[in-house]
PAZAPA-4460 file (N, C-alpha, C; in steps of 0.05 Angstrom, whole numbers, plus 32768, in hexadecimal, padded with zeros to 4 digits):
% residues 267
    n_x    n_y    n_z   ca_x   ca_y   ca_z    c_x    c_y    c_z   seq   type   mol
   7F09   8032   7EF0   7EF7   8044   7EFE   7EF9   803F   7F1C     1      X     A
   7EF2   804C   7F2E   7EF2   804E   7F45   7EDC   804F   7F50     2      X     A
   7ED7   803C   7F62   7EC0   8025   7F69   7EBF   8037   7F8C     3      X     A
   7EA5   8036   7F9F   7EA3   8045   7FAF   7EA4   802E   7FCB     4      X     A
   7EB6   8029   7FDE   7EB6   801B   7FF4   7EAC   8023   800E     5      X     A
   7EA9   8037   800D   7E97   8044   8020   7E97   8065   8021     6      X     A
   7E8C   8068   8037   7E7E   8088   802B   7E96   809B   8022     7      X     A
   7E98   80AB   800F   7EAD   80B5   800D   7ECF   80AB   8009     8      X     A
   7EC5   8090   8005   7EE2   8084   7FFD   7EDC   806F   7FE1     9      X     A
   7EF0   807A   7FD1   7EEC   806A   7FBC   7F04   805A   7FB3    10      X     A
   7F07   804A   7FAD   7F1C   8031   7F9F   7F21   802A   7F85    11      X     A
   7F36   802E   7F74   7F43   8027   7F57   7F51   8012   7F57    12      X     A
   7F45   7FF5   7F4C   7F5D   7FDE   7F4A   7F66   7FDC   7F2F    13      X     A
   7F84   7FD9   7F29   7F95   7FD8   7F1E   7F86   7FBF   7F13    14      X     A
   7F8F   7FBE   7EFA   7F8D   7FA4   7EE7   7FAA   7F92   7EED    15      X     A
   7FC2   7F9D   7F00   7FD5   7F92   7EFB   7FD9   7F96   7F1B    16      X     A
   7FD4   7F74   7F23   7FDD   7F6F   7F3E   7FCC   7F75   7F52    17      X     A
   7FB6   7F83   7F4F   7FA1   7F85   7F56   7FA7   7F9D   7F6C    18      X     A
   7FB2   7FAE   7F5B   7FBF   7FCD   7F75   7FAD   7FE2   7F71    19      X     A
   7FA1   7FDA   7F91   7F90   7FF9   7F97   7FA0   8014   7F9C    20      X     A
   7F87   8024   7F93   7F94   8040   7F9E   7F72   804D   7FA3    21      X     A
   7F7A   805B   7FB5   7F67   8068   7FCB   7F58   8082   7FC5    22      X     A
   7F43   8086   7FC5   7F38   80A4   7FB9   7F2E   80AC   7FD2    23      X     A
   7F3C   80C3   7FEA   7F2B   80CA   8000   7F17   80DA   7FF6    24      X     A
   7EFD   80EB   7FF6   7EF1   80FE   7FF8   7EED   8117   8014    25      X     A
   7EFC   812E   800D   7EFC   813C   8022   7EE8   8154   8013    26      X     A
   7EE7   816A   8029   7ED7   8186   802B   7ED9   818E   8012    27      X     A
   7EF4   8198   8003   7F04   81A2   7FEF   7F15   819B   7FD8    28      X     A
   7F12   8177   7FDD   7F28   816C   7FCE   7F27   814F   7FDB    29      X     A
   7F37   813A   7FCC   7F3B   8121   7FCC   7F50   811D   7FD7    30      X     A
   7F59   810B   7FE8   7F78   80FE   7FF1   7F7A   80E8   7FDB    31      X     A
   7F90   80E2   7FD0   7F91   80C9   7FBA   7FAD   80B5   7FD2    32      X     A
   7F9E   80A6   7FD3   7FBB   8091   7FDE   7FC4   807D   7FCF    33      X     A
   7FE5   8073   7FC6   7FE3   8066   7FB5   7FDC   8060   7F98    34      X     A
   7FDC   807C   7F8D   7FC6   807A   7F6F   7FDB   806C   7F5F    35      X     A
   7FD3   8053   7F4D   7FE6   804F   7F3D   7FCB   8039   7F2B    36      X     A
   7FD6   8027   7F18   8000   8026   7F13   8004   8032   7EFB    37      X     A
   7FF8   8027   7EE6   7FFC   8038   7ECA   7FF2   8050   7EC7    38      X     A
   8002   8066   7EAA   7FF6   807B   7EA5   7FD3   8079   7E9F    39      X     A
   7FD4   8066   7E8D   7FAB   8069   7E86   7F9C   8067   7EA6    40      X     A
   7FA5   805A   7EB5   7F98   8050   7ED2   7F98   806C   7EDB    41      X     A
   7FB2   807D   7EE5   7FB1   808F   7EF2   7F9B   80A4   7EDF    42      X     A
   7FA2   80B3   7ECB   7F8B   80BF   7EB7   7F7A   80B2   7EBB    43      X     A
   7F6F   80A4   7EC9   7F4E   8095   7ECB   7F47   8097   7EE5    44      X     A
   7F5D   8099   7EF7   7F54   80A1   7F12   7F4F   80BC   7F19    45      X     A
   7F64   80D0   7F06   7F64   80EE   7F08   7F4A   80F8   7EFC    46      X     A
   7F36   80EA   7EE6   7F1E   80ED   7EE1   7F06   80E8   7EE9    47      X     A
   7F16   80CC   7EFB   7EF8   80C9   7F09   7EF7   80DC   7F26    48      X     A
   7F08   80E9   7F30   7F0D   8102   7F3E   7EFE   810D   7F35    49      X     A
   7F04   811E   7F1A   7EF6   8133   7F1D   7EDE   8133   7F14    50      X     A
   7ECF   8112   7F11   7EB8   810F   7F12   7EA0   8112   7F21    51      X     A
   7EB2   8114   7F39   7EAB   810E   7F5B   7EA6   812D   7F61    52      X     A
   7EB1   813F   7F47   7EAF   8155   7F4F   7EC5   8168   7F63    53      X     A
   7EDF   8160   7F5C   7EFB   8160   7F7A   7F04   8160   7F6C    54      X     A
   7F21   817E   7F73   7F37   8170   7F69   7F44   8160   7F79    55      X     A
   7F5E   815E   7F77   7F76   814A   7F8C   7F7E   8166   7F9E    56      X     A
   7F7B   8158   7FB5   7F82   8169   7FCF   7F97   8167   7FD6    57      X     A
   7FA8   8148   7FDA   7FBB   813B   7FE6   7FBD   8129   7FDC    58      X     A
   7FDD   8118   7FD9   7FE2   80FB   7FD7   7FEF   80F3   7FF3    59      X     A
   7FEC   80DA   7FF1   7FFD   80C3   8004   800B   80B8   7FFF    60      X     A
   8021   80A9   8006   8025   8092   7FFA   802E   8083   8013    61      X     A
   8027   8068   8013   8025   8054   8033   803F   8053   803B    62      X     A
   8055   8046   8019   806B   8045   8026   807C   8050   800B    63      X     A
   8098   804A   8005   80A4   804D   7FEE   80AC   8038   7FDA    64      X     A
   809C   802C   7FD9   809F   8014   7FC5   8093   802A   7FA8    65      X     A
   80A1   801E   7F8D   809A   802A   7F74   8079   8033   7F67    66      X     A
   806F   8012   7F77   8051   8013   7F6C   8040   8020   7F81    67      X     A
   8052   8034   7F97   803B   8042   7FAA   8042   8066   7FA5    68      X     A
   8058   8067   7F99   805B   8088   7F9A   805C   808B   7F79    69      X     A
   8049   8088   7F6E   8048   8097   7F4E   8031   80A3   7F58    70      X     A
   8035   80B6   7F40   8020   80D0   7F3A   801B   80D9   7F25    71      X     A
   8010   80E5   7F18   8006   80ED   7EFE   7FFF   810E   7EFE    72      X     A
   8002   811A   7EE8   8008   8138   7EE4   7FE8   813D   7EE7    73      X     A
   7FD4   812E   7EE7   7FBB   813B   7EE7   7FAD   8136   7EFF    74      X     A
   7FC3   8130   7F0F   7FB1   8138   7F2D   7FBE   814E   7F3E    75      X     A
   7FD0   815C   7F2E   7FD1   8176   7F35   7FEE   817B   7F47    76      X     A
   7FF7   8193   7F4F   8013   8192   7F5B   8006   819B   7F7C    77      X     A
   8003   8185   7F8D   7FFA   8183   7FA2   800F   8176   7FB1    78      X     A
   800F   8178   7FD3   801A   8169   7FDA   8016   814C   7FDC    79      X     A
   802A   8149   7FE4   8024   8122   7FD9   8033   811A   7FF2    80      X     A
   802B   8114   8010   803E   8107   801C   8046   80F1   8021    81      X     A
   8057   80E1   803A   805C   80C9   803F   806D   80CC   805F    82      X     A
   8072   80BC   8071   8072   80B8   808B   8099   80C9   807F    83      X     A
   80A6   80CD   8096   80B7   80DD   8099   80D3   80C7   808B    84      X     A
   80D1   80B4   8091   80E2   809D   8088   80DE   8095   8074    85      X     A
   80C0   8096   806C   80B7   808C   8052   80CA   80A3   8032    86      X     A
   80C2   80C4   803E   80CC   80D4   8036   80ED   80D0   8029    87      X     A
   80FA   80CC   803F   8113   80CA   8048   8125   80B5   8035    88      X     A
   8119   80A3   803B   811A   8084   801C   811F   808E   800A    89      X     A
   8105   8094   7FFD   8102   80A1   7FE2   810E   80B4   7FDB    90      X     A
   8114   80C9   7FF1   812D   80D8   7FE4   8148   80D2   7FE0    91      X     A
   814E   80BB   7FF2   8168   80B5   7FE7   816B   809F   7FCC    92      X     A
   8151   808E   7FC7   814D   8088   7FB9   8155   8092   7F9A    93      X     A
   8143   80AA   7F95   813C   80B6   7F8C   8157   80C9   7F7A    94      X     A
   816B   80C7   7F91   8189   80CF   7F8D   819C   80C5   7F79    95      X     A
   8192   80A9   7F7D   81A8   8095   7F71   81A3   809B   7F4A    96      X     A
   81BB   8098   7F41   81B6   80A8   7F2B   81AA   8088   7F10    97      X     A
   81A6   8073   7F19   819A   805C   7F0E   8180   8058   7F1E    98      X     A
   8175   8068   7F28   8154   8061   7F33   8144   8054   7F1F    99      X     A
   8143   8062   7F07   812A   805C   7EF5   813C   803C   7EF0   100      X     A
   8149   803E   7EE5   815E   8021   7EE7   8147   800B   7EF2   101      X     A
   8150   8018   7F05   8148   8005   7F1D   8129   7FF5   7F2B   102      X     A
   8120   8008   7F1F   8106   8013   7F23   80F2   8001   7F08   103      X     A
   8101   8005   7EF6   8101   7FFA   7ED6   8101   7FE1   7EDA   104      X     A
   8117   7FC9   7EEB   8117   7FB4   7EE7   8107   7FA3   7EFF   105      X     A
   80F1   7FB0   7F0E   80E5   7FA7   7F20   80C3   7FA6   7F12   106      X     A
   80BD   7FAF   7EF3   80A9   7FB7   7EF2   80A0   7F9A   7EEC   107      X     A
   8084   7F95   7EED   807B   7F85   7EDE   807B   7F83   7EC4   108      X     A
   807B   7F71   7EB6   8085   7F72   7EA1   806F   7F7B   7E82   109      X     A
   8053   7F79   7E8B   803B   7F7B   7E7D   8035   7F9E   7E82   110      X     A
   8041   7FAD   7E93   803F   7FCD   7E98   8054   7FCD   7E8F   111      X     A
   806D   7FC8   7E86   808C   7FD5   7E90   808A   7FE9   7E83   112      X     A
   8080   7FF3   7E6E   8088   8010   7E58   8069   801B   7E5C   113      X     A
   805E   8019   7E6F   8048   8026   7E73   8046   8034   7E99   114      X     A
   805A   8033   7EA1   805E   8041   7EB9   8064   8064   7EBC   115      X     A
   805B   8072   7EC5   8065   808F   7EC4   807B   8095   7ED3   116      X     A
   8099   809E   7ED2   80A3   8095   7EE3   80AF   80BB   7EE7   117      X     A
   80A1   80D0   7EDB   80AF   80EA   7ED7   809F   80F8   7EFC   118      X     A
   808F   80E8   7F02   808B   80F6   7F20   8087   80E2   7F38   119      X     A
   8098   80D1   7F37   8095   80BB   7F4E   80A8   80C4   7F5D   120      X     A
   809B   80BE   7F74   80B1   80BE   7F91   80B1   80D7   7F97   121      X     A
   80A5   80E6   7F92   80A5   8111   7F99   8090   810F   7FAF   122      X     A
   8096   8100   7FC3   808B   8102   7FE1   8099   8113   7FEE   123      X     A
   808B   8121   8001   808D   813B   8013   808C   8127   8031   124      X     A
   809E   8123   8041   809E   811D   805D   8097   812B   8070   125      X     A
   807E   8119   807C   806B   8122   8096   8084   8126   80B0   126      X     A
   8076   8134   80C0   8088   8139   80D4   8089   811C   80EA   127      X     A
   80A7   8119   80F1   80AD   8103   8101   8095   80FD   810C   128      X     A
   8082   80E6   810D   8072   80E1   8127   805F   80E9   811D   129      X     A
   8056   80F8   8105   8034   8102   8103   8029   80E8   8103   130      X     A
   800C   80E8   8111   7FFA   80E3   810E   7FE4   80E6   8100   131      X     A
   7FDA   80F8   80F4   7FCB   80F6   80DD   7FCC   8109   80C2   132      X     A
   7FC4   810B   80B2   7FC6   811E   8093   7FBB   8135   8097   133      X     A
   7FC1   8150   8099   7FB5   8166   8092   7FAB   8167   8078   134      X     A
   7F92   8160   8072   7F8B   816A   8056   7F6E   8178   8054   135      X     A
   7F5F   8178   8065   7F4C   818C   805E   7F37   8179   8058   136      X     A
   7F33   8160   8060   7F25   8143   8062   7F17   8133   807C   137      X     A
   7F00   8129   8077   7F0D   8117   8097   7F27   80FF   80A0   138      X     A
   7F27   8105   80B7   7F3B   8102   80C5   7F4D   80E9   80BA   139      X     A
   7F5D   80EA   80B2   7F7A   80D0   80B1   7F89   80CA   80BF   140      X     A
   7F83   80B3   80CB   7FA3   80B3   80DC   7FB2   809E   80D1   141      X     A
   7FD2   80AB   80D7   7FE3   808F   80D3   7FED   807E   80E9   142      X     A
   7FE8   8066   80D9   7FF5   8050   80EA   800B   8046   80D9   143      X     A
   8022   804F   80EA   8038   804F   80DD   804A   8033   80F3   144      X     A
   8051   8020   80EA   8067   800F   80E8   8085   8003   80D4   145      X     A
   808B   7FF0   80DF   80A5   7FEC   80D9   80A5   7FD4   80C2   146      X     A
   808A   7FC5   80BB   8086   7FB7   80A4   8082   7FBA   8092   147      X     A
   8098   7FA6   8077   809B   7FA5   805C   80A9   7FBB   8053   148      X     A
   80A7   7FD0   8062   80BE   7FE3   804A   80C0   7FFE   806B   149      X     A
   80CE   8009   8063   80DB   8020   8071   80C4   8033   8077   150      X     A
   80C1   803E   8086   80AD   8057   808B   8088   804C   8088   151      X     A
   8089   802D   8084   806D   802A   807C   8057   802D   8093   152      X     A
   803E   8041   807E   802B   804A   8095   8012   8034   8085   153      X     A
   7FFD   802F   8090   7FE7   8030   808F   7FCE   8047   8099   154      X     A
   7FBC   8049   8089   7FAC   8066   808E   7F90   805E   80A1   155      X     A
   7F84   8064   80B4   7F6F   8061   80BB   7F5A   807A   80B4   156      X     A
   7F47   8075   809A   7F33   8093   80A1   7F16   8084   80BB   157      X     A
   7F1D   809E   80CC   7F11   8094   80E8   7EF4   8091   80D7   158      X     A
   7EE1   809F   80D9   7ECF   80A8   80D8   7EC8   8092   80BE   159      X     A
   7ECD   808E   80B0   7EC5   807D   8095   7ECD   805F   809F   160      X     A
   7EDA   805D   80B5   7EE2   803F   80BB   7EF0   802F   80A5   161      X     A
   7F06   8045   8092   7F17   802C   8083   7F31   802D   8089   162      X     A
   7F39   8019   8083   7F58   8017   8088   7F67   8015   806F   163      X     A
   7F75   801F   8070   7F88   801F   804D   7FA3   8016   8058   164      X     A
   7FA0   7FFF   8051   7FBD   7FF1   8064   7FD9   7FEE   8051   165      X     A
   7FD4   7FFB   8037   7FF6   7FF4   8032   7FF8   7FDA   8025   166      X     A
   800F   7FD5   8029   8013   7FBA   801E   8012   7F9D   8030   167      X     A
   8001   7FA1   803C   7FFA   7F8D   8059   7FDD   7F84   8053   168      X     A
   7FD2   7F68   8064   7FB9   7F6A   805C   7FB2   7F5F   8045   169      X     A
   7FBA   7F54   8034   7FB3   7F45   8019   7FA9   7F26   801E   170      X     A
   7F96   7F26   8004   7F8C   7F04   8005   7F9B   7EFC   7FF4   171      X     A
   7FAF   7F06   7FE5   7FB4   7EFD   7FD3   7FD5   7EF9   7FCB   172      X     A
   7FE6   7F08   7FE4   7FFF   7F09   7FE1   8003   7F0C   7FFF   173      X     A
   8021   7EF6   8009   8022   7EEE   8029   802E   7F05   8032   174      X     A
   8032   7F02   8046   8043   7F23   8056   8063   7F23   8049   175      X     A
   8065   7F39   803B   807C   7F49   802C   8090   7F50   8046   176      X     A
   80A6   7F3F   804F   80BD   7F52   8062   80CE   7F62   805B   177      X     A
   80D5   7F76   8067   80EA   7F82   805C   80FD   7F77   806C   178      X     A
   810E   7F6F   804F   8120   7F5F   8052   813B   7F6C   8048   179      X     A
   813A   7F89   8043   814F   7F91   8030   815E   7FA0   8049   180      X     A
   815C   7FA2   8064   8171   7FB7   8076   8159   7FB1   8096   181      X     A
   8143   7FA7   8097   8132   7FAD   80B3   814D   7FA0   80BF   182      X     A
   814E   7F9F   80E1   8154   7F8D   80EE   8143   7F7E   80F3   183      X     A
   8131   7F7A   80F5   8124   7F69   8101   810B   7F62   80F2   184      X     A
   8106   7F60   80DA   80EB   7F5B   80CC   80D8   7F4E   80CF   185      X     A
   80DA   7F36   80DB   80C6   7F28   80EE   80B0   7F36   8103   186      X     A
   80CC   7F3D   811D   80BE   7F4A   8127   80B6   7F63   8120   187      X     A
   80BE   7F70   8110   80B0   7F8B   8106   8095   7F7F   80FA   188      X     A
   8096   7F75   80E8   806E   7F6D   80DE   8064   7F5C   80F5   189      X     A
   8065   7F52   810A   805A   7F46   811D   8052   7F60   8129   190      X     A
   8064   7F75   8132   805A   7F8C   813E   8042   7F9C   8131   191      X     A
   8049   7F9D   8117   8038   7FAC   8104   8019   7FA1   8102   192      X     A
   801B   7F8A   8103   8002   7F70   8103   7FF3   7F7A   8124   193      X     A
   7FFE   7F84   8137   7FEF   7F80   8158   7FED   7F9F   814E   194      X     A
   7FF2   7FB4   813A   7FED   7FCC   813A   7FD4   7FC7   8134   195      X     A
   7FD3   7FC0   8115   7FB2   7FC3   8106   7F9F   7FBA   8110   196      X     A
   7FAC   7FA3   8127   7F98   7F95   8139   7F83   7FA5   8145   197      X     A
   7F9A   7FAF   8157   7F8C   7FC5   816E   7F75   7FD5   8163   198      X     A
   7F78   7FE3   813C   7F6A   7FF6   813F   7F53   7FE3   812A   199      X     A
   7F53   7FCC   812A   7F3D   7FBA   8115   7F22   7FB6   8122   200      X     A
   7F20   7FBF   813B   7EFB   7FC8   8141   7EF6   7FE0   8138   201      X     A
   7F0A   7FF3   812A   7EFB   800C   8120   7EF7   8008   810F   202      X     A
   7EFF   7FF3   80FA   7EFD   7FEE   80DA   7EEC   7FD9   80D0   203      X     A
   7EDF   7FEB   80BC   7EC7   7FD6   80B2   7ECD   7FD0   8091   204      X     A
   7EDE   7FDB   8080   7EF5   7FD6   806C   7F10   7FDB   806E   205      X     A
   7F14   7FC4   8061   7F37   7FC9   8061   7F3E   7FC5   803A   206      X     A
   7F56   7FDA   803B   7F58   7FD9   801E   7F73   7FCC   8018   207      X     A
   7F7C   7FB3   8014   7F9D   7FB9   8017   7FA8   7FC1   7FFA   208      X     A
   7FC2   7FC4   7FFE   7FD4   7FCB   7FDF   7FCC   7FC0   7FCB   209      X     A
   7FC2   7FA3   7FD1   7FC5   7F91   7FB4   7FB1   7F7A   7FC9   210      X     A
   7F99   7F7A   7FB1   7F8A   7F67   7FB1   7F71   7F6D   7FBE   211      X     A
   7F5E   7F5D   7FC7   7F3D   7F69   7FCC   7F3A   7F76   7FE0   212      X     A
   7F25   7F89   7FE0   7F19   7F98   7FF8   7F11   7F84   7FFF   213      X     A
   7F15   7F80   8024   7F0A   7F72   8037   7EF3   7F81   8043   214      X     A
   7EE4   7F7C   8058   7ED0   7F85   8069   7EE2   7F7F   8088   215      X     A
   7ED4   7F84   80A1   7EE4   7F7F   80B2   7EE2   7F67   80C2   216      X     A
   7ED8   7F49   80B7   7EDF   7F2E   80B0   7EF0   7F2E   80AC   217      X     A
   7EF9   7F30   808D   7F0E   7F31   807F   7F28   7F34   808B   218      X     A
   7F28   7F50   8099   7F39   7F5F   80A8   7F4A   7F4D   80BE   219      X     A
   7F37   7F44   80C8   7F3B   7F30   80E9   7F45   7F19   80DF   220      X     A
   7F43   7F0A   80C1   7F48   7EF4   80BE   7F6D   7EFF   80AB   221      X     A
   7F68   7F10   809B   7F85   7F17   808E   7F99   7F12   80AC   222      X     A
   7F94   7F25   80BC   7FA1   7F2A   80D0   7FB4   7F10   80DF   223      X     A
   7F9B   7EFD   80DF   7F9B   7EE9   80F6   7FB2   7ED7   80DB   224      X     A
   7FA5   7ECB   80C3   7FBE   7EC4   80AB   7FD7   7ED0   80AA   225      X     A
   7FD7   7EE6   80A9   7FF0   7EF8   80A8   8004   7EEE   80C0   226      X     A
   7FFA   7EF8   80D0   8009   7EEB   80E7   800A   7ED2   80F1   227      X     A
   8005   7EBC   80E0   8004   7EA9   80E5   8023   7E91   80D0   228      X     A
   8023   7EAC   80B8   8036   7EA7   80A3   804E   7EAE   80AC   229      X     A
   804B   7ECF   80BB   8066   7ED0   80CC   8079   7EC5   80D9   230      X     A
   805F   7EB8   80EC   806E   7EAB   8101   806D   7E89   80FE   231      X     A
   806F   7E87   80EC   8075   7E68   80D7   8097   7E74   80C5   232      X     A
   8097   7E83   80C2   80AC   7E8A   80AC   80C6   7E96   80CF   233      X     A
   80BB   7E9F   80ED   80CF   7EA2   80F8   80D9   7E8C   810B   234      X     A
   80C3   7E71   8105   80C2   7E57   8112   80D0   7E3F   80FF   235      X     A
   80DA   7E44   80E8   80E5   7E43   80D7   80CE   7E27   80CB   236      X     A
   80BF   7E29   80CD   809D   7E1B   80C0   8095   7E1F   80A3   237      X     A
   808E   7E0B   8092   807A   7E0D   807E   8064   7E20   8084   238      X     A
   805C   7E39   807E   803C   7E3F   8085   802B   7E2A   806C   239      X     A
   8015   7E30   8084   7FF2   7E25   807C   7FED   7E3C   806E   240      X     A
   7FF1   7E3E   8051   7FE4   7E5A   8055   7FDF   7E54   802A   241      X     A
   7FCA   7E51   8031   7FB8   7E55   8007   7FBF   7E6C   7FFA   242      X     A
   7FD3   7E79   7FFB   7FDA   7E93   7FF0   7FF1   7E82   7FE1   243      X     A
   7FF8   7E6D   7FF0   801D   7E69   7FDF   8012   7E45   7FDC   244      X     A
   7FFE   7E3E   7FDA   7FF8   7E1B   7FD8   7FEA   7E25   7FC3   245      X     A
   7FD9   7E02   7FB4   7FCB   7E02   7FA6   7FAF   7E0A   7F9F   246      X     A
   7FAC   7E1A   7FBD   7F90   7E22   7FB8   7F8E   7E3E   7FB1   247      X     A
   7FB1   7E47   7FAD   7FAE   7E6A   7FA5   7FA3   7E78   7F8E   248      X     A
   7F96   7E8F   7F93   7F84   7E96   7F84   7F94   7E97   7F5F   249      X     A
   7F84   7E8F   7F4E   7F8E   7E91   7F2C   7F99   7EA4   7F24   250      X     A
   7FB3   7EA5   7F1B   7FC2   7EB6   7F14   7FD8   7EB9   7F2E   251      X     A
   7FD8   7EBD   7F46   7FEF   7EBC   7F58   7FF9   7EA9   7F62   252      X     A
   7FF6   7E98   7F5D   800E   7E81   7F5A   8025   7E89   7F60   253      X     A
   8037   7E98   7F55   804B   7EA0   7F5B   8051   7EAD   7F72   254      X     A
   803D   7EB4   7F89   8042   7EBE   7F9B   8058   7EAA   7FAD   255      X     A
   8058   7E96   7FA5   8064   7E78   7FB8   807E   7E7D   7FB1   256      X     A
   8087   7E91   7FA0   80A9   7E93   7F93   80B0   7EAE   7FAA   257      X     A
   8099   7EC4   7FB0   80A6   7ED6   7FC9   80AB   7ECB   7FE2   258      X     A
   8097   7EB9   7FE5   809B   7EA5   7FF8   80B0   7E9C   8001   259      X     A
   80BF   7E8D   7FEB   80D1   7E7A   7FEE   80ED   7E91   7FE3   260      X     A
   80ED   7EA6   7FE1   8105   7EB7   7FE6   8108   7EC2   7FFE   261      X     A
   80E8   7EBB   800E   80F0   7ECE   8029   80FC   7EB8   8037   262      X     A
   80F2   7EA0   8038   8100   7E84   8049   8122   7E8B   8043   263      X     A
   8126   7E83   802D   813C   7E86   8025   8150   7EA0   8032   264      X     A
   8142   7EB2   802F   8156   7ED0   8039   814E   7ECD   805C   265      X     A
   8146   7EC3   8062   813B   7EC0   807E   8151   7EB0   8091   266      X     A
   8158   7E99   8079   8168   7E80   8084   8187   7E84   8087   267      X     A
***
């Protein structure tokens, strides 16, 4: 079910990995960002829609990773966008004639035959440089940077003060680099980190990809950790950081194994 974080914004956590997806409420219709991961999940989000009395107006998706661009046939043939790069990925992605392949052997293993995989990645690219979503809602803007994956935006709805940050921002999993082609991945999430900064006196929730709604405490302290793991991992340092030690929360433990592939691919 989809739980209400503030006025007109509502939240669906995944039983698996703890992945939000975003319910905007606009004039006419809902923005969904991120809706995932399984089929019963998505059918549970497309109902509690139209509980709300809305259909789906628009999708998002932050960036092109698998568990941010699925969709489900019952939220209707709407556009669904993503930042112009983000687009761009996925279509070449999307090309390669072993995607599902591919796609298949990244799943978790407790969903793997419970993923929809007949409309993922059918993102529509925003024009170079937009700034916010035409959908017939209040206002969205993107904050679009160069961290964790290609084209990744984070969403600000002004007026509601949340931030839907993507895959950034977690208590529960350390900063994700893209490590598969950035030049510079360090400094790209260091940049991305002084972005959300700037706009974290407008925000009074933050939702990230995976793991708990913060308040804007929360927000100031992810931030100040995040960037604190970075620049330990570009100082070539152990981080301080209870996400990958013994005090990490039950069940992610394993976060200390992304960890220690980023040292490794780093070195």
């Amino acid at each position: 079910m989809i739980t209400r974080v503030a006025e007109g914004v509502f939240v669906h956590e995944s039983s698996c990995l703890q992945t939000n997806s975003t319910v905007v409420v606009g004039d006419e219709g809902v923005l969904l960002v991120d809706p995932g991961l399984t089929t019963d999940e998505l059918a549970t989000i497309a109902a509690d829609v139209r509980a709300l009395g809305q259909p789906v107006a628009a999708g998002f998706s932050t960036h092109p990773d698998w568990d941010h661009v699925l969709w489900h046939a019952s939220f209707g043939e709407v556009p669904r966008y993503g930042t112009a790069q983000a687009a761009g990925a996925m279509k070449e992605f999307l090309a390669q004639p072993d995607w599902q392949l591919q796609v298949a052997e990244g799943l978790p293993k407790e969903i793997a035959d419970d993923v929809p995989m007949e409309l993922l990645g059918l993102i529509t690219a925003l024009p170079v440089g937009a700034k916010t979503i035409a959908w017939g809602g209040p206002t969205v803007r993107i904050l679009e940077h160069a961290a964790h994956a290609t084209g990744h935006a984070a969403l600000l709805i002004d007026d509601r003060r949340v931030l839907v940050a993507g895959d950034m921002l977690s208590d529960v999993l350390v900063p994700m680099l893209d490590l598969r082609g950035a030049a510079d991945p360090i400094g790209d999430y260091l940049a991305a980190l002084d972005l959300l900064e700037r706009e974290s006196g407008s925000v009074d929730v933050v939702l990230p990809g995976h793991g708990s709604v913060g308040g804007s405490a929360e927000l100031r302290q992810r931030i100040v950790a995040d960037r604190a793991y970075v620049e330990a991992l570009r100082d070539r340092r152990h981080p301080d950081d209870p996400r990958i030690g013994p005090d990490a929360k039950p069940g992610w433990e394993w976060v200390v194994y992304i960890h220690e592939n980023q040292v490794e691919r780093l070195g």
